[in-house]
Structure formats: structure tokens, C-alpha cells
C-alpha positions as CSV (number, residue, x, y, z in Angstrom):
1,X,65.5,-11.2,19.2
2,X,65.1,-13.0,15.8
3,X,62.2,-12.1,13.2
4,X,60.1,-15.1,14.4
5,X,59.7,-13.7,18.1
6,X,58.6,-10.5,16.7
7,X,56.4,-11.6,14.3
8,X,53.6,-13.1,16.4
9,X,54.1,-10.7,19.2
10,X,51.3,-8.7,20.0
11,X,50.8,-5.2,20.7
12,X,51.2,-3.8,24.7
13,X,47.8,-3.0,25.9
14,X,46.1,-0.2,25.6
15,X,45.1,2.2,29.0
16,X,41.5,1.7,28.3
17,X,42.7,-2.4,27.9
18,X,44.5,-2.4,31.2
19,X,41.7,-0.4,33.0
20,X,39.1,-2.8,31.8
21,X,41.2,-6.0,33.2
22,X,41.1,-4.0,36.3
23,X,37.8,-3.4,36.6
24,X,36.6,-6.7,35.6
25,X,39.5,-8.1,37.9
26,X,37.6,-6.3,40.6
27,X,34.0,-7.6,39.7
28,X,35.2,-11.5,39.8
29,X,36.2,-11.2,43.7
30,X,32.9,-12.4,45.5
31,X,34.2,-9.9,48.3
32,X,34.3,-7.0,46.2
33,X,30.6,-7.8,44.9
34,X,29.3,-8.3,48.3
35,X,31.1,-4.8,48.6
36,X,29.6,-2.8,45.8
37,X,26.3,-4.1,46.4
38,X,26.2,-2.5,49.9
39,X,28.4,1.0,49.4
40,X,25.7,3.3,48.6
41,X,27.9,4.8,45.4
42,X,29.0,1.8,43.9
43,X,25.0,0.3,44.9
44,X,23.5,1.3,41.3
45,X,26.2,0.1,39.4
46,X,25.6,-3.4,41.0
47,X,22.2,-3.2,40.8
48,X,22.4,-2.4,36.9
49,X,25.2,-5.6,36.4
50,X,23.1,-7.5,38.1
51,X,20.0,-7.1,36.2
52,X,21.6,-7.3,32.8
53,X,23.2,-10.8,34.4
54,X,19.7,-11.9,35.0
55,X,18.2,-10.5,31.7
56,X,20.7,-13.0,29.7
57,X,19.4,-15.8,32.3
58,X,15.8,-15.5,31.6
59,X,15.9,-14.0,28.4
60,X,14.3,-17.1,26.6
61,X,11.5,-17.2,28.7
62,X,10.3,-13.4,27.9
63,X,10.9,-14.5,24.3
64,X,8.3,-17.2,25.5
65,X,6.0,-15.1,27.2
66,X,5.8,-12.7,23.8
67,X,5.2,-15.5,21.8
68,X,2.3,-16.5,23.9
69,X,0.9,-13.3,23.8
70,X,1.1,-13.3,19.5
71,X,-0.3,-17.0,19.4
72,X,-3.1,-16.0,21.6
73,X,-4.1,-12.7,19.8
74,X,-3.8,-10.3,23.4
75,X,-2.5,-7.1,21.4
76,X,-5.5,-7.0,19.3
77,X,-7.9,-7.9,21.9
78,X,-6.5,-5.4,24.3
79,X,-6.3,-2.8,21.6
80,X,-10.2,-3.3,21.3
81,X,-11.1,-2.8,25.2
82,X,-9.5,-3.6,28.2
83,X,-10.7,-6.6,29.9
84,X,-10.5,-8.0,33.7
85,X,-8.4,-11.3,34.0
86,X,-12.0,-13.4,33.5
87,X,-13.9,-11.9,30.7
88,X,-10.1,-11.9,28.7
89,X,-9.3,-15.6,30.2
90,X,-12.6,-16.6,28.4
91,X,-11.1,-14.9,25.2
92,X,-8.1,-16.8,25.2
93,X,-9.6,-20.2,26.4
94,X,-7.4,-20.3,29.2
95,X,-8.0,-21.1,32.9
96,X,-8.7,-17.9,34.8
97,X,-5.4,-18.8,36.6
98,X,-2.8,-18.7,33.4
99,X,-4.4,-16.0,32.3
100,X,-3.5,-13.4,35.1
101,X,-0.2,-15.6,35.1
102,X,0.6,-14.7,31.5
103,X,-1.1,-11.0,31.7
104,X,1.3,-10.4,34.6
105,X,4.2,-11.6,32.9
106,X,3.8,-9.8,30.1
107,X,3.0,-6.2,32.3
108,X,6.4,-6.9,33.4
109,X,7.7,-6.7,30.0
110,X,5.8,-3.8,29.3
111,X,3.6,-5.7,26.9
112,X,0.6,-4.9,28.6
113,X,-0.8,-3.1,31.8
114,X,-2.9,-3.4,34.5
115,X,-5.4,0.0,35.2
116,X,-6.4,1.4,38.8
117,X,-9.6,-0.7,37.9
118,X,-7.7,-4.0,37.4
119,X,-8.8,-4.8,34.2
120,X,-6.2,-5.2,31.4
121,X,-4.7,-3.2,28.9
122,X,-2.2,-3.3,26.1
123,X,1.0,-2.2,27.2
124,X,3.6,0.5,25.3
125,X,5.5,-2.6,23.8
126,X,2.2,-4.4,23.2
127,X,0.9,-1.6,21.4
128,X,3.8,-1.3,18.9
129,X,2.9,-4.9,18.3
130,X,-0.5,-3.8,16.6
131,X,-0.7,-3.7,12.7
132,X,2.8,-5.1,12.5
133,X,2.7,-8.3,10.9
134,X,6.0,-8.8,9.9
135,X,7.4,-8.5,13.5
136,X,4.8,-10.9,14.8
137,X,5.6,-13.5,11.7
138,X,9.2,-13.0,13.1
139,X,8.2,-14.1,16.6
140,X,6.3,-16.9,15.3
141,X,9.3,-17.9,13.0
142,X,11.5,-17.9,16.1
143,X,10.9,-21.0,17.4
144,X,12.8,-22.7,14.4
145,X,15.6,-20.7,16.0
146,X,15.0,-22.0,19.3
147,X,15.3,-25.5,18.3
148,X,18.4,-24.8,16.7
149,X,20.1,-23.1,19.6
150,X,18.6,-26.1,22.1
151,X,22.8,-27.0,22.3
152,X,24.5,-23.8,21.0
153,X,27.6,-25.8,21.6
154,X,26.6,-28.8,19.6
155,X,25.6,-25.8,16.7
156,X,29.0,-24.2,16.7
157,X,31.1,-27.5,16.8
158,X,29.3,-29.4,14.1
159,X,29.3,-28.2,10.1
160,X,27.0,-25.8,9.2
161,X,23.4,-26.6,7.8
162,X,21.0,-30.0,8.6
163,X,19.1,-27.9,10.7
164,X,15.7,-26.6,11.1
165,X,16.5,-23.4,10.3
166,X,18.8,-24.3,7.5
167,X,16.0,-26.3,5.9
168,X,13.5,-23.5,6.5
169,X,15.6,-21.4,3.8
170,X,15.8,-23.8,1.2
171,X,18.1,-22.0,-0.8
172,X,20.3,-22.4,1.9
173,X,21.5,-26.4,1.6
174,X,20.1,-26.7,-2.6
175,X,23.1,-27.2,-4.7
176,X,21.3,-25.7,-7.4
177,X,19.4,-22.9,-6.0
178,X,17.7,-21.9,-8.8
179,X,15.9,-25.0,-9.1
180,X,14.2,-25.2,-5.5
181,X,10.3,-25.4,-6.5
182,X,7.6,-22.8,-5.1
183,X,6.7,-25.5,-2.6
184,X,9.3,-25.1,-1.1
185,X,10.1,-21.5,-1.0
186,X,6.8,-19.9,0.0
187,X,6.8,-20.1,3.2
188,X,10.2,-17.8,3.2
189,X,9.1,-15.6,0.8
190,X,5.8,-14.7,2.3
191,X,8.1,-14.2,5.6
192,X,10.3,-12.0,3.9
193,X,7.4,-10.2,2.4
194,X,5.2,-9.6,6.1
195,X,8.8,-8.6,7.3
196,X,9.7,-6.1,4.2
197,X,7.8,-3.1,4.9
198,X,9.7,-2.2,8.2
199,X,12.5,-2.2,6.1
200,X,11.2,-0.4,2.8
201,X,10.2,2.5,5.1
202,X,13.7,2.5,6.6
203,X,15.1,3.4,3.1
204,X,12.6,5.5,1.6
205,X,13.0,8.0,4.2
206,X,16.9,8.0,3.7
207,X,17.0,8.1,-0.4
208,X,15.3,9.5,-3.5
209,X,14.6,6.8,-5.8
210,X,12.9,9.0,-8.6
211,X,16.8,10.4,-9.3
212,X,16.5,7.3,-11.4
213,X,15.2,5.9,-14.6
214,X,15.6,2.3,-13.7
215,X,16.0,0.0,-10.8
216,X,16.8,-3.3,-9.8
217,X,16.3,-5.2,-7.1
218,X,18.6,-8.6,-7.4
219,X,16.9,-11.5,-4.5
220,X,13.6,-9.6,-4.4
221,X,11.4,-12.2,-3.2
222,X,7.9,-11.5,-4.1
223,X,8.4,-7.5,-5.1
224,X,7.4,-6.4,-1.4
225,X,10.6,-4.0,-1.9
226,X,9.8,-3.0,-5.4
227,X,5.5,-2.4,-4.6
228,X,6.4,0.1,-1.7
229,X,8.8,2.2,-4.2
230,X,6.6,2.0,-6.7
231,X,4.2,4.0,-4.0
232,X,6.3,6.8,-3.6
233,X,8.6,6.9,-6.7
234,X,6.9,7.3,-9.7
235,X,9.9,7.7,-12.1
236,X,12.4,4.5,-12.2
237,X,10.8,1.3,-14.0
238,X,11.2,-1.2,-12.0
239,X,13.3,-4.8,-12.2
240,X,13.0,-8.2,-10.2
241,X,15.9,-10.9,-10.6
242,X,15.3,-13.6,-7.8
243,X,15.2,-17.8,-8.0
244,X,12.7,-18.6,-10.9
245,X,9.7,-19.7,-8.7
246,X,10.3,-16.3,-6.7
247,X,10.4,-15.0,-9.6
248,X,6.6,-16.0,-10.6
249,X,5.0,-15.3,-7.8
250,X,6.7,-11.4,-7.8
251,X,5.3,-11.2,-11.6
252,X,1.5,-12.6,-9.9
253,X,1.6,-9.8,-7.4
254,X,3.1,-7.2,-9.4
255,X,-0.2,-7.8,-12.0
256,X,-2.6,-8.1,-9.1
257,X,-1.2,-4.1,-8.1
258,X,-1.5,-3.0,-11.4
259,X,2.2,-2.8,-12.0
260,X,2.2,-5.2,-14.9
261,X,3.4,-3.0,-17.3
262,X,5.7,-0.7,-15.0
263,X,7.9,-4.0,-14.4
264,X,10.1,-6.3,-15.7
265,X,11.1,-9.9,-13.9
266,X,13.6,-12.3,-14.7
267,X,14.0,-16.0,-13.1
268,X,17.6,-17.1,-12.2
269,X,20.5,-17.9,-9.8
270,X,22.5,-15.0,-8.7
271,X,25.4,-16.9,-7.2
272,X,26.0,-18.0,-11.1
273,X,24.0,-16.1,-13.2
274,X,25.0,-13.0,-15.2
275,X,22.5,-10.1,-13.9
276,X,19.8,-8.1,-16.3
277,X,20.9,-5.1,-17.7
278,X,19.7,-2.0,-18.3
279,X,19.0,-0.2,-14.5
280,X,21.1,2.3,-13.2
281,X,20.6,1.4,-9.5
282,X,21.0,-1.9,-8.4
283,X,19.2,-2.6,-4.8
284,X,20.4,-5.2,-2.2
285,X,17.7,-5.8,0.6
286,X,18.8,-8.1,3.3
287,X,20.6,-10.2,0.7
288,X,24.1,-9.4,1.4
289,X,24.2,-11.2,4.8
290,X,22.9,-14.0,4.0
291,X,26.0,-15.2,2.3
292,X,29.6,-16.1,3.0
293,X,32.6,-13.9,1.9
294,X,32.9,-15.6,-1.5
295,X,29.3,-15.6,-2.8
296,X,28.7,-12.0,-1.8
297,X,32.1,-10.6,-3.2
298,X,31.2,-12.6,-6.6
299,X,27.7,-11.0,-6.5
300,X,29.0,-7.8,-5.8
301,X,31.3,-8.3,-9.0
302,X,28.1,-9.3,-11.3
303,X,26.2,-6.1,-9.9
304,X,29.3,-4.1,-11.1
305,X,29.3,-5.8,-14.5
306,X,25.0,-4.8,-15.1
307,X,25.5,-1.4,-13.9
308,X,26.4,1.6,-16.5
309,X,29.1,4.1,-15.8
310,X,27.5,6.6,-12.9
311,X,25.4,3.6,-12.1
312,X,24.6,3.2,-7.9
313,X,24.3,0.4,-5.6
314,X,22.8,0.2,-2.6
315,X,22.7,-2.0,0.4
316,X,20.3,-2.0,2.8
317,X,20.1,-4.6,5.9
318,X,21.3,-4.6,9.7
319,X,24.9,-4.2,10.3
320,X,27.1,-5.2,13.1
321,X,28.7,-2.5,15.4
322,X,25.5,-0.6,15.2
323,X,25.7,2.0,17.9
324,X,23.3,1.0,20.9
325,X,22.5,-2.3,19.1
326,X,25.5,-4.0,19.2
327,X,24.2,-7.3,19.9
328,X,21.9,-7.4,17.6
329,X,24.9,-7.6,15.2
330,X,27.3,-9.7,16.5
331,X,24.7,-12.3,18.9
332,X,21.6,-12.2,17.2
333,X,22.4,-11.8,13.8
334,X,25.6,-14.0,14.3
335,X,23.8,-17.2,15.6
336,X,20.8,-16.7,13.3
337,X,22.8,-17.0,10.4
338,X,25.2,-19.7,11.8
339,X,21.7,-21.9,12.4
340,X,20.7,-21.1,8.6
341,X,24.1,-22.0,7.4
342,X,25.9,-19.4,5.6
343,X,26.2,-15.3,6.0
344,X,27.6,-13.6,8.7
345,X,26.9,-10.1,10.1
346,X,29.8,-7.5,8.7
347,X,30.2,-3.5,10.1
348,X,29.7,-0.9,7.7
349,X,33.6,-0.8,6.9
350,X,33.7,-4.5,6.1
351,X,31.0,-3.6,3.2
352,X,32.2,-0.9,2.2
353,X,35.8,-2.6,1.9
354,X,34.1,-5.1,-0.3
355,X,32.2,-2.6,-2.7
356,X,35.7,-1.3,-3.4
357,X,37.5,-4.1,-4.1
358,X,34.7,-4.6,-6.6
359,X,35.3,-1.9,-8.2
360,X,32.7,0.7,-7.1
361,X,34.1,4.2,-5.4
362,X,32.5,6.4,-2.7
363,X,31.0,3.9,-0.8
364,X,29.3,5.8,2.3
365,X,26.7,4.9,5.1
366,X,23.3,7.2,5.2
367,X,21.7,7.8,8.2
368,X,18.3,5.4,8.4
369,X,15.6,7.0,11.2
370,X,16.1,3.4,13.2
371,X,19.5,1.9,12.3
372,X,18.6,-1.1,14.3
373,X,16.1,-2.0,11.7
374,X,18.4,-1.6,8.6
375,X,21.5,0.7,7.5
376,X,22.1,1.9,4.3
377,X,25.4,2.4,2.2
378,X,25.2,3.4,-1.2
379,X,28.9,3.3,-3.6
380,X,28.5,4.2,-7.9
381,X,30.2,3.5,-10.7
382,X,33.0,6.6,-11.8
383,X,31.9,7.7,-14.8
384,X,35.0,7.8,-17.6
């Protein structure tokens, strides 16, 4: 056999490979479904595929029925009393009708609940939805997405950008970032912001930041990040580098919090821009992502430049292959950023791979209390 046959050839497969064509061999014979679904044993298992089938079907519309729910206020009515369909229909300004339509809908989803009385209550789901404004700006912010994915085929075969979504995140199509103007990026940032502080508890309760004297946070938005270390680490000054109309608004609300002289902010574009100098950790908050291969390995090389010998990065933002959340990676996270047109979700090894080949060493994953929400490697600088 000549070099070229073996080249390309791939690899036998695995047991676990040739067990799972079995299986699935086995669950695309209508007769073997029909089957399953009556053999008490092999009963649950359908049961299960079957629901999980139907979950991907309908999914949209329990997106829909959340969404409803945020735009209409329920949580925080609910959360004050519970109400029968009538009284809360008035509340909403909905016919008597819809309401015990969408109240139903959303019990299903365990958004609310109905009581022995009948009236309505907030539900478990419902009432982690209360006090949470950056998950219900997310909801709202969802239905840019929607749009987007109306034709997921017509989104995967055409170029990326010209979008909704893509136009949301202005940075996103501007070939010069850094001059987008604050009209257009404050609807973002202000996302970002509501959004930030599920994050910034994430990684306060996985690392110390008083260990150091300075740090900066490079695509910080509005300081959301930087105002909830400031609350807990009273050490490290504190430094901002984001798109120069970011920029000024961070500088506003880090004055208005009486962090003025605690903090120093600097206006610029870091896919071209040399970084500040001067901290000796460097922060990336759900930045990374956001960008393709090139932009965030050049990045990565610009954070390695500004940082001193023993100087730390750290990334913090969901990663693909999460245990228990994998589609949140690889679906969620892989269509969101292919509808705002550039990024794409990487594993924990792919980042890591790329801190390396930067030049940092050690690079290693921290446990965060809800890795769903955000993981969190950290890599440093050898010193000489």
C-alpha cells in the first residue's frame, strides 16, 4: 500500500464507537421503537429519548413562554402574593383566558405554581428569576437571536455578520472598533453590565485578588467587573482598557462609586493597540470568545508583552465540553457567536494550548461553584 492510501486512512473504531452504531442502529428501526416503548425494561429509556426528542421540538416555544412571563413582570408579582387567574389577569392586562393559558404554561416549566387554593404562585424556576437582572436582560436580548436563527441554514451558508445580532455588537462589523461612538455601544454595555455580576461572583469565590498590587481588566465595558472586586479586594488598584467611549462611561461610574482615585482607565483598540502597563494580573471576562483564533492569539500576545515577570492572567467565561452543560458550549454558545459574527466556544485545553503558545506556563482550570456560568484558568509569567 503506497504512502497516499495510508495517509488519509482513518483510525478502526473504537468499542465504545462500534457499540454506539449499534445502539443507535437499533433506535432508527421503527419496529425496535414500537418495541422498547412497550418492554417494561427498556419502557423508561424510551420514555426519556422521547421527551428529550420533544424538548428540542418545542423548545422555542418555552423560550417564548419565559419571555412572556419577564415582559409581563409575573416573577415580581407573584413574589409579592399569590393571585387567582382573575385578580392576576387584571395585573397583566390580559383576558382572563391567556392568563390561565400562560400561568399554566409556565407551571409546566416550573416557572410558577398553582396552590391547593388555585391561586398562583411563583414557581422554583420563577423564583430564581427574582432580583436577577442580568438573566432577564438576557431573555429580553434573545429575541435578536431568534431572528437570526429564523433559517439556521440560510445563517450557516451565508458569510458571517449583516445580521441583527451582528449589528447589536457594534464592534463586531466596525473596521475600526475603536472608533464606534457611545450611541452605539450602550445598549451592549449596559447588557454586559446587568449580566456581569453572575459572573463576578463566579470568580471571586474561586481566586484571591488582594495577592495583588495591580490589576487589569482589558474589554471591561463599563467597570461592572472591576466595582464588584473593588468590594471585596481592597489591595490591587485597579485598571480599565476598553474602546474609548466604553472607556468614558467606566471612568463616569467608577467616580459616581467613589473609586475615582482607586482607578485608572485608558481608551483604545485591543485588536491593535499596545496594552497599559504596570498590573501584575491581567483579567479577561467573557472577552476571549468573542473573537476568532487570530484576534485572540494576538491579544493574548499583547497581554504577555504588559505583564512583568511572575505576572498572572486570567480568563474567565463559559467553555465548551463543560461537564453536564455540554450544549451550552458547543449549541448555544456556537450559534450565538456565529449570528454575532466572530468567536467561537473553545474547551479548557484549547485555551490553555493558546496561553502557551503565547508564552505563559502553568496554565490550569479552577473550580468555579457553577461552571455553567463561567470557568476560570489562570497561566503566569516564569519569573527569570
Amino acid at each position: 500500500m503506497s504512502g497516499a492510501d495510508t495517509l488519509g486512512a482513518a483510525p478502526p473504531p473504537s468499542l465504545l464507537d462500534r457499540f454506539r452504531a449499534f445502539r443507535e442502529g437499533l433506535a432508527a428501526r421503527p419496529g425496535f421503537r414500537r418495541w422498547a416503548a412497550r418492554f417494561p425494561l427498556t419502557r423508561p429509556f424510551a420514555r426519556r429519548r422521547a421527551r428529550a426528542l420533544f424538548d428540542l421540538c418545542a423548545g422555542f416555544v418555552y423560550t417564548q413562554v419565559l419571555l412572556a412571563c419577564v415582559r409581563l413582570d409575573v416573577f415580581a408579582i407573584l413574589a409579592q402574593q399569590p393571585l387567582p387567574t382573575e385578580r392576576l389577569a387584571q395585573r397583566l392586562g390580559l383576558p382572563v383566558e391567556s392568563a390561565e393559558r400562560l400561568m399554566a404554561a409556565a407551571a409546566s416549566l416550573g416557572l410558577t405554581a398553582r396552590r391547593s387554593d388555585g391561586a398562583w404562585a411563583i414557581g422554583p424556576l420563577g423564583a430564581a428569576m427574582i432580583g436577577n437582572d442580568g438573566l432577564a436582560a438576557m431573555v429580553e436580548h434573545h429575541a435578536m437571536l431568534y431572528a437570526d436563527l429564523a433559517d439556521p441554514v440560510a445563517l450557516l451558508r451565508r458569510p458571517r455578520g449583516g445580521n441583527a445580532l451582528s449589528s447589536y455588537w457594534a464592534y463586531c462589523g466596525a473596521e475600526s472598533p475603536g472608533e464606534v461612538g457611545a450611541d452605539r455601544i450602550r445598549d451592549y454595555t449596559a447588557l454586559m453590565a446587568a449580566s456581569q455580576p453572575m459572573v463576578a461572583e463566579e470568580v471571586l469565590a474561586t481566586y484571591r485578588f488582594d495577592a495583588h498590587r495591580a490589576v487589569l481588566d482589558v474589554g471591561g465595558g463599563n467597570g461592572a467587573f472591576l466595582r464588584a472586586v473593588a468590594a471585596e479586594a481592597k489591595a490591587p488598584r485597579l485598571m480599565l482598557f476598553d474602546l474609548p467611549a466604553v472607556a468614558e462611561e467606566a471612568r463616569a461610574r467608577f467616580a459616581a462609586a467613589g473609586l475615582g482615585a482607586r482607578t485608572d482607565v485608558f481608551g483604545g483598540d485591543f485588536t491593535r493597540d499596545a496594552l497599559p502597563q504596570g498590573a501584575d494580573l491581567i483579567t479577561l471576562v467573557r472577552v476571549l470568545h468573542d473573537h476568532d483564533d487570530d484576534v485572540s492569539s494576538a491579544l493574548l500576545a499583547r497581554i504577555r508583552a504588559a505583564l512583568p515577570p511572575g505576572g498572572r492572567i486570567l480568563v474567565a467565561e463559559p467553555m465548551s465540553g463543560t461537564a453536564g452543560a455540554e450544549p451550552m458550549g458547543e449549541a448555544y454558545f456556537g450559534f450565538y457567536l456565529l449570528a454575532m459574527g466572530r468567536g467561537r466556544p473553545r474547551r479548557p485545553e484549547e485555551i490553555a494550548a493558546m496561553l502557551t503558545a503565547a508564552g505563559f506556563t502553568r496554565p490550569r482550570l479552577l473550580p468555579t461553584p457553577t461552571p455553567l456560568l463561567t470557568r476560570v484558568i489562570v497561566a503566569e509569567i516564569t519569573s527569570p
